[in-house]
C-alpha positions, 0 to 999 in steps of 0.5 A, a space after each residue: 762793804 761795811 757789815 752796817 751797809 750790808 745790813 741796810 741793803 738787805 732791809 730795803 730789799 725786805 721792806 720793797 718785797 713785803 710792799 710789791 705783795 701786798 699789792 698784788 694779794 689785795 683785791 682789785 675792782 672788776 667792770 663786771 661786780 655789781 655793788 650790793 643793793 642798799 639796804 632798802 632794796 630787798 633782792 628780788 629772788 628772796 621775795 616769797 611769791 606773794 599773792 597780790 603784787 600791792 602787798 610787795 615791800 618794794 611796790 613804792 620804789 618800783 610803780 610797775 609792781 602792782 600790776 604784776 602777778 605773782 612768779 607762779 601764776 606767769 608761768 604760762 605767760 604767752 600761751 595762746 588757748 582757743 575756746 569754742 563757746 555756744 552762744 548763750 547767756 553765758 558768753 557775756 560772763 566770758 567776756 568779761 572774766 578772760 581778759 581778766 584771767 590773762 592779767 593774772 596769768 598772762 594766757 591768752 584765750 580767744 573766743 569763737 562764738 557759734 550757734 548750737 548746731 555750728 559749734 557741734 558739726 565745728 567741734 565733731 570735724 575737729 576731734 575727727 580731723 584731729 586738727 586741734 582748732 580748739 583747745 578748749 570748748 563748751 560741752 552741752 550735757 547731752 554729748 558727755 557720752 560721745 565725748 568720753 567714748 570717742 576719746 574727744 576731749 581729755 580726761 580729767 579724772 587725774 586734773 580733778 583728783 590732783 587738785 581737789 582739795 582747791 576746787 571744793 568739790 563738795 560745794 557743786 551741786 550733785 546734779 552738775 556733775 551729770 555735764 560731762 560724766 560718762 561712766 566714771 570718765 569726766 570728759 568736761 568739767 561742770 561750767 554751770 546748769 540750767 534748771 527747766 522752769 515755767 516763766 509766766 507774766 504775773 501781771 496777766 495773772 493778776 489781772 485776771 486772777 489766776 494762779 501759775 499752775 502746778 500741773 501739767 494738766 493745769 499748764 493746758 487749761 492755764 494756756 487756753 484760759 490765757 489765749 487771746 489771739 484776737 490781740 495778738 497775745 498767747 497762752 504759751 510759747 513752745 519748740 518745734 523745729 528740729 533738736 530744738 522741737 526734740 529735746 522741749 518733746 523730751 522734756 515733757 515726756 519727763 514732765 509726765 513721769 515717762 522716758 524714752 528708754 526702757 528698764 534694760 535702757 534701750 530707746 523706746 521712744 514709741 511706746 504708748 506712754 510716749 504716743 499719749 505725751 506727744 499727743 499732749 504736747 501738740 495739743 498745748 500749741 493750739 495756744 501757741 503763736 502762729 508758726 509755734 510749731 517751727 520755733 527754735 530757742 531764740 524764736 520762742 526767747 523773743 515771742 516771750 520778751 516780746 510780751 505775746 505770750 503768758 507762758 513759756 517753759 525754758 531754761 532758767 539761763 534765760 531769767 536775766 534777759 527778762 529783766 534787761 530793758 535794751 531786749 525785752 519789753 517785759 521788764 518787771 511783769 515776769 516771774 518764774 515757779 517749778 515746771 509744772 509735771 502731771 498730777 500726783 507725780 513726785 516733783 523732779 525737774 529737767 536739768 541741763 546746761 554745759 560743762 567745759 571740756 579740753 581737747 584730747 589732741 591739744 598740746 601738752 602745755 596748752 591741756 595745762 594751761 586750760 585747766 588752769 582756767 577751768 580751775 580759776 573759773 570755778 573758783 567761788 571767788 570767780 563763780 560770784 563774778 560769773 553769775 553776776 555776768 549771766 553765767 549759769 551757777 555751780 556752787 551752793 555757796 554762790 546760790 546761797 549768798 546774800 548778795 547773789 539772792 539779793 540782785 537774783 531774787 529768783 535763785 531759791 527756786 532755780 536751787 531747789 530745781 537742781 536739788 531735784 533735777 533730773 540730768 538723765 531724761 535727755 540720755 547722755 549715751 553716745 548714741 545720743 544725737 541719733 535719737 535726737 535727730 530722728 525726733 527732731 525730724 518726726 516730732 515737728 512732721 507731728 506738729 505740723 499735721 503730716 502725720 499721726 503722733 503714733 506715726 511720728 514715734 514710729 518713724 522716729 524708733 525706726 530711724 534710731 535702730 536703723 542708724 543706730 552704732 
């Protein structure tokens, strides 16, 4: 073979090796490699977690997005929380925000609504039985002591300290913090409170030219100059029937400058002081409906929207309803001042309401989730919605603005009211239900001509020490 020949064998050889390499080192397409997105279409991992699904650059393209919250507030999506709730007021403002709360956060919260003494026994067998039924739950004022003690609810010391600079703290009523704080321990956070207030028909006043009294003793002559029993029509509406009849008791003792604990704060419900002001407050219900003396809370609520009666001390929860035509008859004749409290005695007003607690026995995750909603709730955002809902007030703020005044013309006193109100004349001790169960009992056995006022207080002390732990 020529040297010329051999040469060009050798370059084929060459040319065909150097073509077969740069097939096989090239890359070749895989079924499983996405293209990459187009550059209108960002990716999104790379999108920040925004607050409002509208705002993202990708909402045109996708008519889904704007329904979607944001990736963090998802993160509970799917947990299923229970609340129970005493049924004031307040359970329509619940209804309208919890589905609201679910859109945002995909938590879903089911209501059982209960009455007052239901949801207490419901609750206590709960905690007792340590059957978490309930993740989360109303918490009346009065039960904060139980709570923190018996360890029912969760603290939520930590809850708090973690997130106080999102819940603005400063901005709730001092007063509020009494609904669920029991030495330092915070069995329940503030839901709302209720400030004792005497609603009075000012068109009956007008007519006869009166003045809504300032006084406690001005509240009994008021009552009497009002009575008019021959039309079916009375001076006052008062409670009389078990804890109902206790804690309207309580409140007057408070009214009148005296307790029902000593200086050392032990119970002395039967001190002379305490006779004088039961003897009082069964003298008021000779103006009263008949059967006053046997009235709860939803009684004496329809004795006054009912319009037969020209006054009756409340709580302030109620003042909506007055003006809601589909249950009261009363619509624009009604008006409320200051619980009147006895001559020369400095103003302090019965404060109440309900905080909002997380059982201690739920799960980890559900605990989390439900202060998520607490935390939302009492967000000033929410508060403005809450309130406009027949939710109690927490905030300052919300009391203070213009459009909640406005629509609520009546919230400068019902704020002054918590400015001075008084959240320890019902004692939130643990053994609180003890004594309101002995004056619920002996109070109305007062009211109903079974006995002496002196009696009734008697009875009442020594069924206190008698069950007392």
């Amino acid at each position: 073979m020529s040297k010329k020949v051999l040469r060009l064998s050798l370059l084929v050889v060459v040319l065909v090796s150097m073509m077969l390499s740069s097939i096989q080192c090239a890359p070749q397409p895989q079924a499983t490699e996405a293209p990459p997105p187009p550059p209108t279409e960002p990716a999104a991992p790379a999108e920040p977690a925004a607050p409002a699904a509208p705002t993202e650059p990708a909402a045109p393209a996708e008519p889904a997005a704007p329904t979607e919250p944001a990736a963090p507030a998802k993160s509970y999506d799917g947990v299923e929380l229970t609340l129970a709730s005493m049924t004031d007021q307040y359970v329509q403002a619940f209804r309208y925000l919890i589905p609201k709360f679910k859109e945002q956060t995909g938590i879903n919260i089911t209501m059982d609504e209960l009455g007052y003494v239901d949801l207490y026994q419901k609750l206590t067998a709960d905690f007792v039985g340590h059957t978490a039924q309930y993740d989360l739950m109303t918490v009346d004022i009065v039960w904060s002591g139980e709570y923190a003690v018996n360890k029912y609810t969760l603290p939520l010391n930590d809850f708090m300290e973690r997130d106080k600079d999102a819940l603005m703290m400063d901005d709730i009523l001092p007063v509020m913090w009494t609904q669920g704080e029991y030495q330092g321990t915070y069995a329940a956070f503030p839901l709302g409170g209720y400030a004792n207030v005497l609603n009075y028909r000012k068109d009956v006043f007008e007519s006869k030219g009166l003045k809504p009294p300032t006084t406690q003793e001005e509240l009994l002559e008021t009552a009497k100059a009002l009575n008019d029993p021959a039309n079916d029509f009375y001076g006052i509406a008062l409670l009389g029937a078990g804890s109902a009849g206790a804690q309207d008791y309580m409140a007057f003792v408070q009214q009148h400058g005296g307790s029902i604990l000593d200086k050392d704060g032990k119970v002395a419900v039967n001190t002379e002081e305490n006779v004088k002001i039961l003897e009082f407050f069964g003298s008021l219900f000779a103006y009263a409906p008949p059967g006053g003396a046997d009235y709860w809370w939803d009684q004496r609520e329809t004795a006054f929207r009912e319009g037969k009666v020209a006054m009756m001390e409340g709580w302030s929860i109620s003042r909506n309803d007055y003006e809601d035509p589909e249950m009261s008859k009363v619509v624009g004749k009604v008006d409320i001042t200051y619980a009147p409290v006895s001559k020369g005695m400095e103003p302090k007003y019965g404060f109440g309401g309900w905080g909002i607690g997380i059982n201690a026995d739920s799960e980890k995750v559900k605990q989390e989730a439900a202060w998520e909603f607490i935390k939302w709730l009492a967000s000033p955002d929410v508060q403005k919605e809450w309130v406009l809902h027949r939710g109690p007030p927490l905030r300052t703020s919300t009391m203070q603005d213009p459009a909640i005044v406005e629509k609520l013309p009546w919230m400068p006193i019902m704020l002054e009211s918590f400015q001075k109100g008084d959240g320890d004349y019902r004692p939130r001790i643990p053994q609180y239900s003890i004594i309101q169960d002995a004056l619920g009992t002996h109070v109305n056995a007062f009211l109903v001509g079974k006995v002496s006022a002196k009696e009734a207080l008697d009875a009442a002390q020594a069924q206190i020490e008698q069950n007392w732990q």
